[in-house]
N, C-alpha and C positions, 0 to 999 in steps of 0.2 A: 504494500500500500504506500502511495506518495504521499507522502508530507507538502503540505501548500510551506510556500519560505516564509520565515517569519519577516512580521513589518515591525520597525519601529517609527516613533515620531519622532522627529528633529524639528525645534523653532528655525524658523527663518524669519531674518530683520526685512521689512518690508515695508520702505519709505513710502511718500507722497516727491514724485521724480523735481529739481528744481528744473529751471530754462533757462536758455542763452537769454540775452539782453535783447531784451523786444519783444520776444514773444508771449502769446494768451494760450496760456491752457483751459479748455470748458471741463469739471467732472459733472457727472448723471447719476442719478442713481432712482430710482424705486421700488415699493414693495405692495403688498397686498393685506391688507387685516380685516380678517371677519368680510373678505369680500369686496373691502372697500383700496382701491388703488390710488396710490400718491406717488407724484416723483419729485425729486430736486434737485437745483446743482448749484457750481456757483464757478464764476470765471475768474482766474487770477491771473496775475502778472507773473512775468520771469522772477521776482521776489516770495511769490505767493503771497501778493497783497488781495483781498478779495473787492472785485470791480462789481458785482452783484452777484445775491445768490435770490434763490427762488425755492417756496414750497409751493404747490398744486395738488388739488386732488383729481382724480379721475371718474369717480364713480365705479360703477361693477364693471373691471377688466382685469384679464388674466396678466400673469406679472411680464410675461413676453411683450406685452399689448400696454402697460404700463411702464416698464423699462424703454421702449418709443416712443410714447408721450412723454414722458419726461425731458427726454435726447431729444427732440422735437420743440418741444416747448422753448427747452435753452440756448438752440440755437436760432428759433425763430427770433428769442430777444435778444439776443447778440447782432442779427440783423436790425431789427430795428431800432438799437444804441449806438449802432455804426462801430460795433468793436468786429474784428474779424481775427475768432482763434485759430491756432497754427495747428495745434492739437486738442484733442478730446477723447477723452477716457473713461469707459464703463466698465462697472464691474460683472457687465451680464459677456460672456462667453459665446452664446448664441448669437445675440441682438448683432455682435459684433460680426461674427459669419454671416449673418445675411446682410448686412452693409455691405460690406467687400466684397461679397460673394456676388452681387448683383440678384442673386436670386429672389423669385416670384414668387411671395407669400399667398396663403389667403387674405379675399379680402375682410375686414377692413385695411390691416394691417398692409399690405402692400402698397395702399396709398401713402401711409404713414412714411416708410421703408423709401418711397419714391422721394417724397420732400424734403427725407433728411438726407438720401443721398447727392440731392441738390444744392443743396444750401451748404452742405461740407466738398460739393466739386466749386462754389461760386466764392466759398473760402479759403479756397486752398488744402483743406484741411487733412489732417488722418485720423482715422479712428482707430483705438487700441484697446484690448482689454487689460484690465488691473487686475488685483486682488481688490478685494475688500476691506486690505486692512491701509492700501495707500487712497482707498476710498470715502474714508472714515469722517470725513470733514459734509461730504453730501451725504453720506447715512445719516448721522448725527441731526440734517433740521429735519429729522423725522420727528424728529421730540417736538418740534412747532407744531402741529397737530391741532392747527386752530379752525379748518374748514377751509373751503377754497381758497382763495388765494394770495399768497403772501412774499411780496417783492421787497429785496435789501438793498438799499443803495449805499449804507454804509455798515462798516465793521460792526461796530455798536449797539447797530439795531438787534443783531441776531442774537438768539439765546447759548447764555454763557458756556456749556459745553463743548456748543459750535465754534465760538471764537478759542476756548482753550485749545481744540482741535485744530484750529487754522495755524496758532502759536508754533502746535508740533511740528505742525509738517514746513513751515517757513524755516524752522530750526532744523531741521531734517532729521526729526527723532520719527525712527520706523514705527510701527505696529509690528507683532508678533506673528507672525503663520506657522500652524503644526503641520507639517507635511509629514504624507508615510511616504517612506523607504523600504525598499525590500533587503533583508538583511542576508 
């Protein structure tokens, strides 16, 4: 009889990445609770100063379908503040394969998948996937949880966790990741 190999867990340090001078990075992020979908992000500078961030809710959509309104939503307002980021970073896996991929979702969502890969060709821009733990700064205005919609135009507005988080990642203190290994 084979023995499957044993795994162990190793941390891994896992920053929020800094930028050359000049550049806008967008992060995204949303989730789903009790059905009810919300996303948010927030854009920063090569500093990691934050230029806005955003809470939204969606209403009843699956977190696929909510991870693209989110990413949607943020770059729509990046378009319409006239910031134009260089990068943008989610921490959905998928969402990210079907950007690059060009693939032809169902609809609704392919319409979604259409505008956002517009508006990131009319930016320049790339899409990448993160962890979740260089994510932490758009998880985090999950805690705003106040009902539709909530725009930051500055630091100070956001709730205090969120700006402790921004601290981190401007100072480039990682988040944790357990990864297995195969031993």
């Amino acid at each position: 009889m084979a023995c499957a190999p044993s795994r162990r867990r190793t941390p891994r340090a896992i920053p929020w990445e800094k930028l050359p001078l000049g550049v806008l990075k967008f992060n995204s992020d949303a989730s789903v609770n009790q059905g009810r979908a919300a996303g948010r992000g927030l854009l920063r500078d090569y500093q990691g100063k934050v230029i806005f961030a955003f809470y939204k809710e969606f209403g009843e959509q699956d977190v696929l379908a909510a991870e693209s309104l989110a990413l949607l939503f943020g770059l729509q307002l990046c378009l319409q503040r006239g910031f134009r980021p260089s990068l943008v970073e989610v921490d959905s896996k998928a969402l990210v394969q079907l950007v690059v991929s060009g693939a032809i979702a169902k609809w609704p969502l392919c319409n979604i998948l259409r505008k956002v890969r517009g508006l990131l060709e009319g930016f320049s821009a790339s899409v990448s996937h993160i962890f979740r733990e260089a994510n932490s700064s758009a998880d985090r205005l999950a805690a705003v949880g106040t009902g539709g919609v909530c725009l930051y135009d500055h630091v100070h507005q956001l709730p205090a966790i969120v700006r402790a988080s921004i601290v981190l990642d401007s100072r480039g203190v990682p988040g944790v990741r357990w990864l297995n290994e195969e031993g």
